[in-house]
Backbone bond lengths (Angstrom), bond angles and torsions (degrees), N, CA, C in turn:
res aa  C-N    CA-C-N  psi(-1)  N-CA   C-N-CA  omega(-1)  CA-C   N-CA-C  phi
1 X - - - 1.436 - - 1.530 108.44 -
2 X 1.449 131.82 139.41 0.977 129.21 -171.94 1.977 111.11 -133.22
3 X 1.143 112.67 135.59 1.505 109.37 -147.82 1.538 83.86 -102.34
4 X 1.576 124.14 130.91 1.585 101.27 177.92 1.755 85.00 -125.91
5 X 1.694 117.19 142.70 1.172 115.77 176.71 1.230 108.92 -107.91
6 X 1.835 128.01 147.85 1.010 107.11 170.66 1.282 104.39 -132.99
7 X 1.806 114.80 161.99 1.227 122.70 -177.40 1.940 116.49 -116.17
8 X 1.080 87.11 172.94 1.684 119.18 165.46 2.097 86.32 44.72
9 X 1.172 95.72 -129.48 1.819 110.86 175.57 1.195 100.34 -50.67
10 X 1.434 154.14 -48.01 0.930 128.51 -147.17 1.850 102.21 -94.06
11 X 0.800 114.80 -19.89 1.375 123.84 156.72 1.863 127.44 -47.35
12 X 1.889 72.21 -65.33 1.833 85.45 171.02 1.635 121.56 -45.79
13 X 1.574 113.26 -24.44 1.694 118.62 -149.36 1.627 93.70 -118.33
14 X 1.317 112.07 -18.70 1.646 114.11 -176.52 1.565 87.94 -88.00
15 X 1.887 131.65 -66.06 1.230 118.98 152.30 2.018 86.14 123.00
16 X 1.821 96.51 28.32 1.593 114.14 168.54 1.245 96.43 -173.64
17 X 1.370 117.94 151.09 1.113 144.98 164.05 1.736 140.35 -62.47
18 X 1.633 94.52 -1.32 1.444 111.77 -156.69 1.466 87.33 166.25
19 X 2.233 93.56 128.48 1.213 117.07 162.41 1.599 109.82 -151.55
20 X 1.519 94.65 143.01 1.999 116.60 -153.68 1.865 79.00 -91.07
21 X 0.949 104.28 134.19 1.802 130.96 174.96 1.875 84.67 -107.82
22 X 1.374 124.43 132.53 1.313 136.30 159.31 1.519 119.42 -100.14
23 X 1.689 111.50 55.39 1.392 108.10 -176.18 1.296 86.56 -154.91
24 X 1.350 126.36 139.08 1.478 161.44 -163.68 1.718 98.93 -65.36
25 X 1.417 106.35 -44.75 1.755 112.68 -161.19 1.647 83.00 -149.59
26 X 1.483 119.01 146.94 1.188 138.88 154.74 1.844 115.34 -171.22
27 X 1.286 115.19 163.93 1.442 101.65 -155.39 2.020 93.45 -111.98
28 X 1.620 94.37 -179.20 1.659 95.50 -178.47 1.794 123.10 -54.74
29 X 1.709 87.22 -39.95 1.194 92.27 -176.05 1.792 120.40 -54.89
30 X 1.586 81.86 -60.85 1.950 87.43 171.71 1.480 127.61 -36.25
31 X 1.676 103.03 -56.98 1.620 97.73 156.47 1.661 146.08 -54.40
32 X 1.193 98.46 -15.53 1.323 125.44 174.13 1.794 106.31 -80.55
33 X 1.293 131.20 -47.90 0.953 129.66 161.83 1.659 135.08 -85.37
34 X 1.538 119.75 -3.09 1.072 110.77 138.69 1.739 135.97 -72.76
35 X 1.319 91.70 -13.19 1.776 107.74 -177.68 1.606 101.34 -73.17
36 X 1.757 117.13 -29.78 1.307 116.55 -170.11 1.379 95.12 -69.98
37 X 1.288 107.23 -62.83 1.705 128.80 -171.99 1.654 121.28 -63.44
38 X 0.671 104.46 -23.33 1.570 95.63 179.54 1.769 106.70 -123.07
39 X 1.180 109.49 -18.15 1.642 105.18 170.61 1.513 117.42 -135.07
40 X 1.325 110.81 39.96 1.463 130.84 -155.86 1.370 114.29 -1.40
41 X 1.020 117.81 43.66 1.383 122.58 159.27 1.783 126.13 -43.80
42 X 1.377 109.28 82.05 1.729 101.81 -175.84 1.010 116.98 -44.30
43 X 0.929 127.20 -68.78 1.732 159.77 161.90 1.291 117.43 0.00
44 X 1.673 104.75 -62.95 1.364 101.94 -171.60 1.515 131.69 -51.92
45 X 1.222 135.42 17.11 1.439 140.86 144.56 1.078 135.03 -74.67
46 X 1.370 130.13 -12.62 1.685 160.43 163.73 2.045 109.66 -102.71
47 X 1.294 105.09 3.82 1.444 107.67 142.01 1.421 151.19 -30.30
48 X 1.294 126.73 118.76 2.119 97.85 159.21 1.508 100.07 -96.99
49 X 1.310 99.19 162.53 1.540 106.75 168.82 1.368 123.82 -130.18
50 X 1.500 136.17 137.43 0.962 142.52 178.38 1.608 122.09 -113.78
51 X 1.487 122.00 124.58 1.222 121.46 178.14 1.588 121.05 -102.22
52 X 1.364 132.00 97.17 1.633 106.70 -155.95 1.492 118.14 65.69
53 X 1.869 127.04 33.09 1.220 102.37 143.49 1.490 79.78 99.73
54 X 1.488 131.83 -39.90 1.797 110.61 -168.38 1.775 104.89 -133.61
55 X 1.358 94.28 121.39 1.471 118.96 -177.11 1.882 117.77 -32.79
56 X 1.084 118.02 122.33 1.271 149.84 -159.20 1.525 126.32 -129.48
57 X 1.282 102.95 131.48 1.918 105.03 160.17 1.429 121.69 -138.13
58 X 1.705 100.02 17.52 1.679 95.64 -177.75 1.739 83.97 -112.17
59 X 1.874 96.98 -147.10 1.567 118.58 -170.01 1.427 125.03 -50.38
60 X 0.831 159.61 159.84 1.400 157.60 -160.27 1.625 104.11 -123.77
């Protein structure tokens, strides 16, 4: 399970603060495109990402 938090706008446009991914391993991108798709998040491609606190653009 993977806990992804989100802030400021991207929060505002997903419309929660936090969403539970039910897969052991998945990468930025994937999360990035369920955020389009399931919470139409435009945005999320002009993102940063953090895994554990230190900035990231590969697997989670």
């Amino acid at each position: 399970m993977i806990n992804v938090l989100l802030f400021a706008g991207l929060a505002e446009k997903a419309g929660k603060q936090q969403i539970i991914i039910q897969k052991e391993q998945t990468t930025v991108d994937e999360i990035k495109i369920e955020l389009q798709e399931v919470y139409g998040v435009d945005t999320a491609q002009n993102v940063m990402v953090a895994v554990n606190e230190i900035y990231t653009r590969k697997k989670c």
